[in-house]
BANUVO-860432 format. One record per residue: residue number from 1; x, y, z of N, C-alpha, C in turn. Coordinates in steps of 0.05 Angstrom, whole numbers, plus 5000, padded with zeros to 4 digits. Layout:
<rs>
+-----+------+------+------+------+------+------+------+------+------+
|   i |  nxx |  nyy |  nzz | caxx | cayy | cazz |  cxx |  cyy |  czz |
+-----+------+------+------+------+------+------+------+------+------+
| NUM |    X |    Y |    Z |    X |    Y |    Z |    X |    Y |    Z |
...
+-----+------+------+------+------+------+------+------+------+------+
</rs>
This chain:
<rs>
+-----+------+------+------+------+------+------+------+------+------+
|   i |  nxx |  nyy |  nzz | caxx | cayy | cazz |  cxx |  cyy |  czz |
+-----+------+------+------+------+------+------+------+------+------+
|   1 | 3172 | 4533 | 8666 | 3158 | 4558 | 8665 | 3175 | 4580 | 8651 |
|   2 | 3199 | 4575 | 8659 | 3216 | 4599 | 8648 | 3221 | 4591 | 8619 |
|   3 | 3221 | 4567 | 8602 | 3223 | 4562 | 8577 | 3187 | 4578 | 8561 |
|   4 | 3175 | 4571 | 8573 | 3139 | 4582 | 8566 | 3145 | 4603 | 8554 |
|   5 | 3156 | 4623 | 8571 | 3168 | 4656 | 8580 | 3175 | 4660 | 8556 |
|   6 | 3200 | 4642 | 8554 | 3220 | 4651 | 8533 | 3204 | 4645 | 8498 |
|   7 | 3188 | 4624 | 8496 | 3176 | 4619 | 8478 | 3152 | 4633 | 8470 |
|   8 | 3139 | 4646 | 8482 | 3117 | 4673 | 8475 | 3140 | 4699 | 8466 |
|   9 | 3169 | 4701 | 8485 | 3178 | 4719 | 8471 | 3188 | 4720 | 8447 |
|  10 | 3200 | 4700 | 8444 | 3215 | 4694 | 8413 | 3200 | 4689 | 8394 |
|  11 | 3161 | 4677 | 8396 | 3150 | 4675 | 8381 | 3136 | 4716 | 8383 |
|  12 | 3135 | 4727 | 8397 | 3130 | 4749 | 8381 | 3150 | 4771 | 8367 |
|  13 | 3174 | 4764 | 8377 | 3195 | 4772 | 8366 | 3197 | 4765 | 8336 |
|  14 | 3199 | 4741 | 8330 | 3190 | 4724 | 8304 | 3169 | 4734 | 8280 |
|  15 | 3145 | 4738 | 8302 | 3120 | 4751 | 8282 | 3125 | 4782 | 8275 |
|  16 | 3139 | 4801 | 8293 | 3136 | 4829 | 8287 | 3154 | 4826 | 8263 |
|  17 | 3179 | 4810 | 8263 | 3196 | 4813 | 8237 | 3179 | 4799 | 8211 |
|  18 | 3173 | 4784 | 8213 | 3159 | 4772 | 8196 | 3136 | 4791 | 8186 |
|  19 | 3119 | 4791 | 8203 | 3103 | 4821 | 8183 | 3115 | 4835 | 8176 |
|  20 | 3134 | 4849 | 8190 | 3149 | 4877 | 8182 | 3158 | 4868 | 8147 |
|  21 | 3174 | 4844 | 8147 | 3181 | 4839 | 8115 | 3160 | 4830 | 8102 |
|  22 | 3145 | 4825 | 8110 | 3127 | 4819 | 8093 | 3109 | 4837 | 8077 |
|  23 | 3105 | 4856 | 8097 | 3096 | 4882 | 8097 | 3106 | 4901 | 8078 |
|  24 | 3134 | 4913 | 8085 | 3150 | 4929 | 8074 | 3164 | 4919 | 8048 |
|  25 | 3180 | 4883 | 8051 | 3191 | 4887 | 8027 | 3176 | 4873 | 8004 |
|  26 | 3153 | 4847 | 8006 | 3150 | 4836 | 7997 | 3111 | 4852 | 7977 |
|  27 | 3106 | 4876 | 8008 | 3091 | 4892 | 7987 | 3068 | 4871 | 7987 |
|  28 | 3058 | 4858 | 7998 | 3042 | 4837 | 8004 | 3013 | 4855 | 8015 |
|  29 | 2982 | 4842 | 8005 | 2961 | 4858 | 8027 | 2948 | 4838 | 8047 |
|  30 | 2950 | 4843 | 8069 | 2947 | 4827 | 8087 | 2919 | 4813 | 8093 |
|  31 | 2921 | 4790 | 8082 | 2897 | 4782 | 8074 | 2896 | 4759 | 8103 |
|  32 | 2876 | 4744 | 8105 | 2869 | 4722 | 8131 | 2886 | 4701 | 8126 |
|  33 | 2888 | 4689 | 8094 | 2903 | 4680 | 8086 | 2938 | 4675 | 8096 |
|  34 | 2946 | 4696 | 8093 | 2969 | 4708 | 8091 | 2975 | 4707 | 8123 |
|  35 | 2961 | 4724 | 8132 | 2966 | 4724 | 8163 | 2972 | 4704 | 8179 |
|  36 | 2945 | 4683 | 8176 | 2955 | 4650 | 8188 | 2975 | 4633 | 8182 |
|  37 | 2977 | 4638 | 8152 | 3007 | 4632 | 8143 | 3026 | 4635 | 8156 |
|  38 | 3027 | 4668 | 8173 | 3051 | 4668 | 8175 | 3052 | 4667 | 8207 |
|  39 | 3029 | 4664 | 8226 | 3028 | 4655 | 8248 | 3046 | 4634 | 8248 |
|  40 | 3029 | 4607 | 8232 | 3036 | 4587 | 8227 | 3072 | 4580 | 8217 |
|  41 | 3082 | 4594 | 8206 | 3119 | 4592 | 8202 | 3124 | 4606 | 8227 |
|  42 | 3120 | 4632 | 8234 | 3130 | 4639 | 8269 | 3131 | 4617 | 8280 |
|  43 | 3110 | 4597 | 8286 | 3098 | 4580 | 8314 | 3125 | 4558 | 8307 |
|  44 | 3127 | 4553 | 8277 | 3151 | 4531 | 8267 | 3172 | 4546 | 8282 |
|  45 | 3186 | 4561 | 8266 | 3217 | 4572 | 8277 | 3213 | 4583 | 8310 |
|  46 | 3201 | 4585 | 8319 | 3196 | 4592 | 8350 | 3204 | 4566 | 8362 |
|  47 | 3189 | 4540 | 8353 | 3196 | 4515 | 8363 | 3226 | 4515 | 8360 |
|  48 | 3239 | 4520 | 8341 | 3268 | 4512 | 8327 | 3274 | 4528 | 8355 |
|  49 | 3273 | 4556 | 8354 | 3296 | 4559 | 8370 | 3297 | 4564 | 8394 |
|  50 | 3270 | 4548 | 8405 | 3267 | 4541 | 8433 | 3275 | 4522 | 8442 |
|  51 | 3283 | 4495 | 8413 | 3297 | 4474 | 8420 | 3326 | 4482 | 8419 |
|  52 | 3333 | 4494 | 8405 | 3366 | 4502 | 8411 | 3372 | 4517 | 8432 |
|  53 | 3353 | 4539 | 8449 | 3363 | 4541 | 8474 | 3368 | 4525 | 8493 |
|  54 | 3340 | 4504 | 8484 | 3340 | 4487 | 8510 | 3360 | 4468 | 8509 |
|  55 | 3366 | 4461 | 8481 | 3389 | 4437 | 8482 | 3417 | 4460 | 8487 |
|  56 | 3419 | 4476 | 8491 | 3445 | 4489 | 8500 | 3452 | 4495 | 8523 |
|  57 | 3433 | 4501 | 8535 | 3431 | 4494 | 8558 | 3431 | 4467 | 8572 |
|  58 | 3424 | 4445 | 8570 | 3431 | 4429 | 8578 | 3458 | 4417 | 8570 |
|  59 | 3464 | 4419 | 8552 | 3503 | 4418 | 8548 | 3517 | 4441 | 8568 |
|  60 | 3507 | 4449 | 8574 | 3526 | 4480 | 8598 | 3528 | 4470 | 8616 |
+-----+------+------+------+------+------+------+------+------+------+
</rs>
């Protein structure tokens, strides 16, 4: 349960930066396209580094 937790947070943590650059530096218009796109890479790197907590944790 407590990994769930942590994985909704890091995946919206993930998306605000991700729009934010996408937004600001890349000057991009946020099309449906674009958007799911980048759900879709959040939901990836969210996995990544939900597996490196969890495998760090279990080495502790």
């Amino acid at each position: 349960m407590e990994l769930l937790s942590l994985f909704f947070l890091t995946f919206i943590i993930v998306l605000a930066v991700n729009l934010f650059l996408d937004k600001m530096i890349m000057n991009r218009e946020m099309t449906r396209h674009v958007f799911f796109n980048n759900l879709f890479i959040c939901f990836l790197i969210s996995l990544v580094l939900i597996n490196i907590f969890y495998l760090q944790s279990l080495m502790s």
